[in-house]
C-alpha positions in Angstrom: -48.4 -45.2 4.9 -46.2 -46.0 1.8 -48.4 -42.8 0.0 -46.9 -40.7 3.3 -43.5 -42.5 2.9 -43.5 -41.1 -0.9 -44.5 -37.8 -0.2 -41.7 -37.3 2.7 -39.0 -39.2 0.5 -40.0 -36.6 -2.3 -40.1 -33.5 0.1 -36.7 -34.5 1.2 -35.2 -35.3 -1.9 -37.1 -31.2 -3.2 -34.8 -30.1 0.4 -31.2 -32.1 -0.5 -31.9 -30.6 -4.5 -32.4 -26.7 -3.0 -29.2 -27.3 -0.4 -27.2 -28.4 -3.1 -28.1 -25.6 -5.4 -27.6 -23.2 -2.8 -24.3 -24.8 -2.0 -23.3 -24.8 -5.9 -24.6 -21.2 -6.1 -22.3 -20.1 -3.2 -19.1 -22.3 -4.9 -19.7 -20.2 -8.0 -19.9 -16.8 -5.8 -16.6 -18.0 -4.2 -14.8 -19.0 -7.5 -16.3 -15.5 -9.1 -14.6 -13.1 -6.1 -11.3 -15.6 -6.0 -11.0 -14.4 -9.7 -12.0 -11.1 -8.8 -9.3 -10.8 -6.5 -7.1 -12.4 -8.4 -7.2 -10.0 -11.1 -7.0 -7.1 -8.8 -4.0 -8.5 -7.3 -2.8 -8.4 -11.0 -3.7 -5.0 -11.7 -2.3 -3.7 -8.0 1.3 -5.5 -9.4 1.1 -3.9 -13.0 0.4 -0.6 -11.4 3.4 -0.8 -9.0 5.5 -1.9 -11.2 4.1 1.2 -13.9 4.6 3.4 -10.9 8.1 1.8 -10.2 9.5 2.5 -13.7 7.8 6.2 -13.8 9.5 6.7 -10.5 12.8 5.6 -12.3 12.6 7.5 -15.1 11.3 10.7 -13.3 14.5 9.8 -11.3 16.7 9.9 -14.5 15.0 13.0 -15.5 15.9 14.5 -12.3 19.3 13.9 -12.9 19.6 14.8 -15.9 18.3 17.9 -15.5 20.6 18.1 -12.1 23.8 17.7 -14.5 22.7 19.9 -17.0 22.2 22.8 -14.0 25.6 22.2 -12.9 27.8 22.4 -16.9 25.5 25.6 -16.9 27.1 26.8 -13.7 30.4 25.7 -15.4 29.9 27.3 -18.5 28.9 30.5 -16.5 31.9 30.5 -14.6 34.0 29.8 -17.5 32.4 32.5 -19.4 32.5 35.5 -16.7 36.4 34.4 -16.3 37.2 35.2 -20.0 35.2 38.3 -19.7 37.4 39.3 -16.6 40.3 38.6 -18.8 39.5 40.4 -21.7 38.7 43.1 -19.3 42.2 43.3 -18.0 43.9 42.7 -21.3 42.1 45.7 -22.7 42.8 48.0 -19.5 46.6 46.4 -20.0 46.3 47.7 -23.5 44.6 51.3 -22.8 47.6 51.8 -20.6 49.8 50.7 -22.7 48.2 53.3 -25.6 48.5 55.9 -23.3 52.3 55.8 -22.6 52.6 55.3 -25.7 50.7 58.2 -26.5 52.8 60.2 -23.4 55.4 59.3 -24.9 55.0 60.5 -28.3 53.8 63.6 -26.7 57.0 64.3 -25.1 
C-alpha cells in the first residue's frame, strides 16, 4: 500500500509540477503581449503626434504659400496700374506734341 501511496504522491506531485509550468508559461505569454501592446500603444502615440506636427507644418506651408499668392495678386495689381498710368501720361504727352506741333505749323 505505502509502494501505491508513493507512486500516486509522485504522479501527483509530476501533475501539480506540469500545471504550474503551464501556468508560468501562460504568465510569461501574458507579460510578453502586455509589452507588446504596450509598445504599440507607444508607437500609435509617436506616430500621431509625427502626423500632428506634419499636419501643422503642412498647415504653415499652406499659408505661406496662401500669403505669398495674395502679395503676388498685389504686386500684379500694382504693377498693371503704373502701366495704365504710364499709358495715359504718354497719350497726355503725344497730344501734347501734337499741338504743339499744330501749332508750330500754323
Amino acid at each position: 500500500d505505502e509502494k501505491e501511496d508513493d507512486e500516486e504522491g509522485s504522479e501527483d506531485e509530476e501533475e501539480s509540477e506540469k500545471e504550474e509550468d503551464a501556468e508560468s508559461e501562460k504568465d510569461e505569454d501574458e507579460e510578453k503581449d502586455d509589452k507588446k501592446d504596450a509598445e504599440e500603444s507607444k508607437d500609435e502615440k509617436e506616430d500621431d503626434e509625427e502626423g500632428s506636427e506634419d499636419e501643422e507644418e503642412s498647415e504653415k506651408e499652406e499659408d505661406a504659400e496662401s500669403e505669398k499668392d495674395e502679395d503676388e495678386e498685389k504686386d500684379d495689381k500694382k504693377d498693371a496700374e503704373e502701366s495704365k498710368d504710364e499709358k495715359e501720361d504718354d497719350e497726355k504727352e503725344d497730344d501734347e506734341g501734337k499741338e504743339d506741333n499744330k501749332k508750330e505749323d500754323q
